[in-house]
Backbone as ProteinMPNN parsed JSONL, in Angstrom:
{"seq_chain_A": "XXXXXXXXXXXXXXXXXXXXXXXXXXXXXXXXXXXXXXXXXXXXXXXXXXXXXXXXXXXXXXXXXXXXXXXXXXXX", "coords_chain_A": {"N_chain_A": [[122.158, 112.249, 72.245], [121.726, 109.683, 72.689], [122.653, 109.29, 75.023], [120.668, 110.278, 76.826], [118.308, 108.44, 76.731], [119.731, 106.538, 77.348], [120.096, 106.912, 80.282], [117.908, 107.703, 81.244], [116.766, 105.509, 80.858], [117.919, 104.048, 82.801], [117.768, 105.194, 84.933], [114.429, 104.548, 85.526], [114.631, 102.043, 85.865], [116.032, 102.507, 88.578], [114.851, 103.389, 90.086], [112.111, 101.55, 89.912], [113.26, 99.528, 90.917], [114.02, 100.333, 93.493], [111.52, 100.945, 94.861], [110.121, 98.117, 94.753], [112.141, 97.155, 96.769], [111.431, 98.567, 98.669], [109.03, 97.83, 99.404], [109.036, 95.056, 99.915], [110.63, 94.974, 102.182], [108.991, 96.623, 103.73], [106.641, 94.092, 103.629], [108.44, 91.442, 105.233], [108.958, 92.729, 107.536], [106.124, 93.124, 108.645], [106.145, 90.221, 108.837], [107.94, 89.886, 110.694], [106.947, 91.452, 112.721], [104.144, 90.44, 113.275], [104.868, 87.62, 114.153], [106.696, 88.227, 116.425], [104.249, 89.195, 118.034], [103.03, 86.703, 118.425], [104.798, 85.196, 119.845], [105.223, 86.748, 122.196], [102.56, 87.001, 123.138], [102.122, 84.006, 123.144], [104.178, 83.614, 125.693], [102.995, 85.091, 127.17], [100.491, 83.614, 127.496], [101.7, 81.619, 128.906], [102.697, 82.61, 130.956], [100.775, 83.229, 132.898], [99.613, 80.793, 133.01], [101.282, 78.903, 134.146], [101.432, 80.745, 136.817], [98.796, 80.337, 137.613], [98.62, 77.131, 137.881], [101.27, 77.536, 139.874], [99.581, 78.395, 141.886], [97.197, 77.511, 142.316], [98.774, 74.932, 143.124], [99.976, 75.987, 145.897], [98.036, 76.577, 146.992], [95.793, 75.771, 146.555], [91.898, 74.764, 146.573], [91.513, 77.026, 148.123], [92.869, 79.225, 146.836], [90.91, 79.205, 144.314], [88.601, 79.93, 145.404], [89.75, 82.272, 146.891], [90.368, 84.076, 144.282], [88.324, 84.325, 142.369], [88.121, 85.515, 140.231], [90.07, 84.006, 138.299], [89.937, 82.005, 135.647], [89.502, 78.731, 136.428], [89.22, 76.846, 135.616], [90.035, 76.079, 132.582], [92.555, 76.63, 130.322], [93.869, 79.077, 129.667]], "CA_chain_A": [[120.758, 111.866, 72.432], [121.493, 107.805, 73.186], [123.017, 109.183, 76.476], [119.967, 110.818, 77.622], [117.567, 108.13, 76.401], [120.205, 105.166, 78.335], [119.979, 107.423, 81.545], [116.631, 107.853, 81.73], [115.844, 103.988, 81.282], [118.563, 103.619, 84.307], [116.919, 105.993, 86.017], [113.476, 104.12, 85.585], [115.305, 100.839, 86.024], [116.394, 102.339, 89.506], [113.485, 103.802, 90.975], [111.313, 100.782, 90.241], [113.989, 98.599, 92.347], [113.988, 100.781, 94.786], [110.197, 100.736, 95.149], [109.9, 96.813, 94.85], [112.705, 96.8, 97.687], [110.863, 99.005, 99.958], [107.437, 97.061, 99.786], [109.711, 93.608, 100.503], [111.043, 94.973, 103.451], [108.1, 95.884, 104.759], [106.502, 92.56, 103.71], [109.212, 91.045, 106.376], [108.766, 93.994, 108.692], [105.277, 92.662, 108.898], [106.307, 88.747, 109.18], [108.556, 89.95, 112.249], [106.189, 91.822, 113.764], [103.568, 89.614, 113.928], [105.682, 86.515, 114.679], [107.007, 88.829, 117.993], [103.108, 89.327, 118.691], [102.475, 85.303, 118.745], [105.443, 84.411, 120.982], [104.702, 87.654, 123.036], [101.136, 86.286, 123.387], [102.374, 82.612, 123.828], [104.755, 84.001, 126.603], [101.96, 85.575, 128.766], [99.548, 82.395, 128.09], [102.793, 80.531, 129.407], [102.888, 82.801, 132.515], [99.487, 83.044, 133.601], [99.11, 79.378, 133.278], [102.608, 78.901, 135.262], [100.996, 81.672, 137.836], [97.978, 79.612, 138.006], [98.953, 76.246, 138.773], [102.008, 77.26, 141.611], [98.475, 79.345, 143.17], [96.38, 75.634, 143.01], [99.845, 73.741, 144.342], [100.008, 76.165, 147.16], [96.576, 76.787, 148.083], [94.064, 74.175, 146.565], [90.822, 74.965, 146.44], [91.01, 77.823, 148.545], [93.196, 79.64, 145.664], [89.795, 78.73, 143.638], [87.829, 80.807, 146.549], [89.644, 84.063, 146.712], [90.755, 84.447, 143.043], [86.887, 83.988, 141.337], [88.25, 86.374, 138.54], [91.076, 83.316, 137.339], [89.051, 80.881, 135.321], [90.275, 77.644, 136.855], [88.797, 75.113, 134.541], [90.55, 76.266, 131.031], [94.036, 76.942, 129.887], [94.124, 80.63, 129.687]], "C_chain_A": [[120.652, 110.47, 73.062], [121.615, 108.305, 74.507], [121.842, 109.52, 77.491], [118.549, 109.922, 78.093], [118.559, 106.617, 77.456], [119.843, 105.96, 79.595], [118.42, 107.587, 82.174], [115.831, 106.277, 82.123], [116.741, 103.881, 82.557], [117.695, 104.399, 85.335], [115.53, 105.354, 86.445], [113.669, 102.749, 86.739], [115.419, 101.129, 87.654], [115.344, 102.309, 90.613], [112.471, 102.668, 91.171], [112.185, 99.694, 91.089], [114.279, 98.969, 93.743], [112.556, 100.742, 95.906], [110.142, 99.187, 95.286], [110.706, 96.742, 96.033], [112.162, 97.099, 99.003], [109.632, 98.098, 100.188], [107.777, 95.404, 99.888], [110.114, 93.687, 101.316], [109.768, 95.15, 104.246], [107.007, 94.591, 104.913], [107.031, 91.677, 105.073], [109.22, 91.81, 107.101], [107.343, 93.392, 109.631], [105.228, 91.274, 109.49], [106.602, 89.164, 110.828], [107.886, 90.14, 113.293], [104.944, 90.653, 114.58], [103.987, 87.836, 114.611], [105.877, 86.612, 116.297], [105.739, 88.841, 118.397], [103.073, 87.795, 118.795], [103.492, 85.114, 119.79], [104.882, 85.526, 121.969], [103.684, 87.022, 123.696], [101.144, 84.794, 124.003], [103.383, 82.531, 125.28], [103.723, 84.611, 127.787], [101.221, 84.734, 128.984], [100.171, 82.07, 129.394], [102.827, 80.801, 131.193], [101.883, 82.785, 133.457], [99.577, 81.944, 133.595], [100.0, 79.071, 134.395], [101.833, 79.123, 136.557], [99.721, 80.639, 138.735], [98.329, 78.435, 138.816], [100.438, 76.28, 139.925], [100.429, 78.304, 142.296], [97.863, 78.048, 143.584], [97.791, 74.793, 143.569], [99.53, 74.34, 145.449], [98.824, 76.623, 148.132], [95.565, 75.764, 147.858], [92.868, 75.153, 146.128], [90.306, 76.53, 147.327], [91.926, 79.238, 147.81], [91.923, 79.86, 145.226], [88.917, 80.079, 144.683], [88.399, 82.031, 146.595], [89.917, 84.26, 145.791], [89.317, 84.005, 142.193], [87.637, 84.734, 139.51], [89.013, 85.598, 137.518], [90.185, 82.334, 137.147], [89.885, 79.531, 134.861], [90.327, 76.399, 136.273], [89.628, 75.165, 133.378], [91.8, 76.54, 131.228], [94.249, 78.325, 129.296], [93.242, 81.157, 128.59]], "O_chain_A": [[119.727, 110.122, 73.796], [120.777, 107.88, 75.303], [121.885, 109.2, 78.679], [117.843, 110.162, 79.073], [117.914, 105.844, 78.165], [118.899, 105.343, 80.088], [118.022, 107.574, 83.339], [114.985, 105.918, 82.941], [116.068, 103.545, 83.532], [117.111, 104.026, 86.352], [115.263, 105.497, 87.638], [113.175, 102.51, 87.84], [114.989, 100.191, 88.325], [115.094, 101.577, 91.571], [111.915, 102.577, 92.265], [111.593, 99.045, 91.952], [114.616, 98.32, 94.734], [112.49, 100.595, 97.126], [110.105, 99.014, 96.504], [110.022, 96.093, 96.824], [112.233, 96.448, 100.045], [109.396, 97.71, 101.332], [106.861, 94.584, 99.933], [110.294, 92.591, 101.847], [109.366, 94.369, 105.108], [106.603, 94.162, 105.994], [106.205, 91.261, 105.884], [110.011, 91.294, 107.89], [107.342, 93.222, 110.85], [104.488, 91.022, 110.441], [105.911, 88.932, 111.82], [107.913, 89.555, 114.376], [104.832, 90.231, 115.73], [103.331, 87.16, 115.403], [105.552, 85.804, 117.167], [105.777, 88.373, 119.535], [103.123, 87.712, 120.022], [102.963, 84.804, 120.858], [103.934, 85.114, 122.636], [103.889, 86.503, 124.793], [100.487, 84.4, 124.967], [103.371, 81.485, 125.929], [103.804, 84.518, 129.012], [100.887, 84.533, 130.152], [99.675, 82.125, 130.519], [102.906, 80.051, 132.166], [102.021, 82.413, 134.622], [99.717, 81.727, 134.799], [99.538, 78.976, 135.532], [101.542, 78.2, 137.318], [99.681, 80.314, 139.921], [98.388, 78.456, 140.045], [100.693, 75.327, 140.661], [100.613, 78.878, 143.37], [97.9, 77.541, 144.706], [97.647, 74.012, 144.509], [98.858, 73.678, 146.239], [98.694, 76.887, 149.327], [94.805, 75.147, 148.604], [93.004, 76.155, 145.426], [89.19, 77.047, 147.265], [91.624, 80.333, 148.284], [91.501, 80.897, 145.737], [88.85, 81.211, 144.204], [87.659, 82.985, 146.356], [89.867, 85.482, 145.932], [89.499, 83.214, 141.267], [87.581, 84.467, 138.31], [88.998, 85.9, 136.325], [89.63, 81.761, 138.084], [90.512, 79.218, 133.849], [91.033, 75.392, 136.332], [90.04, 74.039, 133.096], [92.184, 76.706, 132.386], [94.955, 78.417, 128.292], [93.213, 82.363, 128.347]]}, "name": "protein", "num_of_chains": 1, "seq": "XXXXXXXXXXXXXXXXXXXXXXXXXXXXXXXXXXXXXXXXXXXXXXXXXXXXXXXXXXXXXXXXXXXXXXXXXXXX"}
């Protein structure tokens, strides 16, 4: 009877560490992800802005004139 009554608390014992492990991974599943979305995001500011100013080095103001759709005043 002890054996069935130790096995069963292991058994409890296992399942709830297995559950707490899964909902800590994805905890950090989540960190990662959104971490990769901010640089992602800080990587395309980075390039549009880049994009932008070599268009005003090599054109000026007339960059400014055919591109209306890049808004030339702000930082992306």
């Amino acid at each position: 009877m002890g054996g069935w009554i130790f096995g069963a608390i292991m058994f409890v014992v296992a399942v709830r560490a297995a559950y707490s492990s899964h909902w800590r991974i994805q905890r950090e599943s989540a960190k990662v992800a959104e971490m990769t979305t901010a640089f992602l995001d800080s990587e395309y500011r980075c390039n549009i802005l880049r994009q932008r100013n070599i268009a005003i080095g090599a054109y000026g103001e007339e960059a400014k004139r055919r591109r209306p759709d890049i808004d030339w005043e702000t930082d992306a």
